[in-house]
C-alpha positions as CSV (number, residue, x, y, z in Angstrom):
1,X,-22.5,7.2,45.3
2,X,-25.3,8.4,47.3
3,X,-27.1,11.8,47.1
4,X,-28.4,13.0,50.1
5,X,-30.9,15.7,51.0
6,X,-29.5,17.7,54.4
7,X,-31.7,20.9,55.7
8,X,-29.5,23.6,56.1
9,X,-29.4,24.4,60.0
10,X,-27.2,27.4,60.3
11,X,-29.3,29.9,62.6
12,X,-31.0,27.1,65.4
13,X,-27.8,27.2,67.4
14,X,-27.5,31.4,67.4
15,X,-31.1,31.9,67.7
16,X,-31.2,29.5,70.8
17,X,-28.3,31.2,73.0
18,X,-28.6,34.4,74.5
19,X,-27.3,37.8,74.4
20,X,-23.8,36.7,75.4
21,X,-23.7,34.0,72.9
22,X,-25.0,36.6,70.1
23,X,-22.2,38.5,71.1
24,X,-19.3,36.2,71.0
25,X,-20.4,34.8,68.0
26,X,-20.4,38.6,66.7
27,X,-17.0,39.1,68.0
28,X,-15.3,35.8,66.4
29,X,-16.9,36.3,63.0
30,X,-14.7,39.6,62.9
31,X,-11.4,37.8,64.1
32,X,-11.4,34.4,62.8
33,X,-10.6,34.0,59.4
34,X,-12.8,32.8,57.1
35,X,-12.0,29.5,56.1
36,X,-14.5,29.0,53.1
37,X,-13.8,32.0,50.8
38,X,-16.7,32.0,48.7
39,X,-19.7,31.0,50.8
40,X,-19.4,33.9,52.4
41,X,-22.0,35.8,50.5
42,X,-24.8,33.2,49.6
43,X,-23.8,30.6,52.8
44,X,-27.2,32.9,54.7
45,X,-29.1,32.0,51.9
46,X,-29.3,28.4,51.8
47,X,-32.1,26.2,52.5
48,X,-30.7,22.9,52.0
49,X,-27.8,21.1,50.9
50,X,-27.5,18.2,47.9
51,X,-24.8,16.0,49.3
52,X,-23.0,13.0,47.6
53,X,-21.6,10.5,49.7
54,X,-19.8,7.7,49.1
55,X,-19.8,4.4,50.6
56,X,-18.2,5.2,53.8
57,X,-21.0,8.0,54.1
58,X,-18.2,10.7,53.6
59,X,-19.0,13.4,52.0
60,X,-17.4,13.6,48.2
61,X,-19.5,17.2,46.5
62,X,-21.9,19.0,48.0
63,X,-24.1,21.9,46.6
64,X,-25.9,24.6,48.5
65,X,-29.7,25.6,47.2
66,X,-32.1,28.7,48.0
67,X,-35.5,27.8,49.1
68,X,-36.3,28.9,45.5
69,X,-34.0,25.9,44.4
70,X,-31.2,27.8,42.9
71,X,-27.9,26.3,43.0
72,X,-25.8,28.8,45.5
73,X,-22.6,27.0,46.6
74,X,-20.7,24.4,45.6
75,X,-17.5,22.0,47.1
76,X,-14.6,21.4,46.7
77,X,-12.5,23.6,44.5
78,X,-9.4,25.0,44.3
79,X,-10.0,27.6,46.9
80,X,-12.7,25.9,49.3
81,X,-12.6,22.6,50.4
82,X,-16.6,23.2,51.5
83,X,-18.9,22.5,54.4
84,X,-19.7,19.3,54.8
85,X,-16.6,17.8,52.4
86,X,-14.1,19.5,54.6
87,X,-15.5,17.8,57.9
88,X,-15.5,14.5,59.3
89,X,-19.6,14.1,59.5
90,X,-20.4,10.5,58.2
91,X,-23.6,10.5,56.6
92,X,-25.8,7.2,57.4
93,X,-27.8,7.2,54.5
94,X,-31.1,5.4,56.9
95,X,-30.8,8.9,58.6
96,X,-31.6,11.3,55.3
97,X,-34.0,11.8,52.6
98,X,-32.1,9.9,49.3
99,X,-32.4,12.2,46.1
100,X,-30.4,10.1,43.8
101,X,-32.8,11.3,40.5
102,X,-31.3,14.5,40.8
103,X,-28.9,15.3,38.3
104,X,-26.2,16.3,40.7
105,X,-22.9,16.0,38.1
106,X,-25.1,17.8,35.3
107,X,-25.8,20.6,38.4
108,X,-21.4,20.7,39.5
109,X,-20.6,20.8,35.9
110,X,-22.5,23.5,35.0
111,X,-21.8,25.7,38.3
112,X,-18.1,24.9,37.5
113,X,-18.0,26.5,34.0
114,X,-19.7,29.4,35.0
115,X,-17.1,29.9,38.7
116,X,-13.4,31.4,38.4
117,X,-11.5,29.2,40.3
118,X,-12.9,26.2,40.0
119,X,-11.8,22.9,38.8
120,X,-12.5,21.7,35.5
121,X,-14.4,18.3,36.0
């Protein structure tokens, strides 16, 4: 498994559009439901994202971080599949900054005992 290093990139595409954009997305955020549960709260928080993929490049566990480096999110448990282990992004590895030193189970396991819900690894 590989751990990769992915800047988060959530408000480019909203603070590119327009008024009209700002306002759909407004609008759709109050009808859709929300389809990650608990990232709801910290997901405007994140910096960047600790990704392990596999092989394939697929996305296995992913954690969420605070520009202060705090662990924030985490995927997949029992009640969110997560962000990027939920889609069908492949990672090429040539592409992204390799953080394989960090200790990434240590980080799940730990974040896991301490979150309701969550499996036990």
């Amino acid at each position: 498994m590989t751990i990769l290093y992915v800047p988060e990139q959530h408000g480019e595409p909203y603070d590119k559009g327009g008024l009209l954009f700002r306002a759909l997305a407004w609008g759709l955020k109050r009808v859709v439901p929300k389809a990650i549960l608990d990232y709801d709260a910290s997901f405007d928080r994140v910096a960047y994202w600790l990704v392990e993929v596999n092989d394939r490049g697929q996305a296995e566990r992913e954690i969420g971080f605070s520009a202060a480096h705090e662990p924030l999110l985490f995927a997949p448990t029992d009640r969110n599949y997560g962000l990027w282990t939920d889609s069908d992004r492949v990672f090429l590895p040539e592409e992204w900054e390799a953080r394989n030193a960090f200790p990434f189970d240590e980080t799940q396991h730990a974040l896991c005992a301490h979150t309701p819900g969550a499996p036990s690894l």
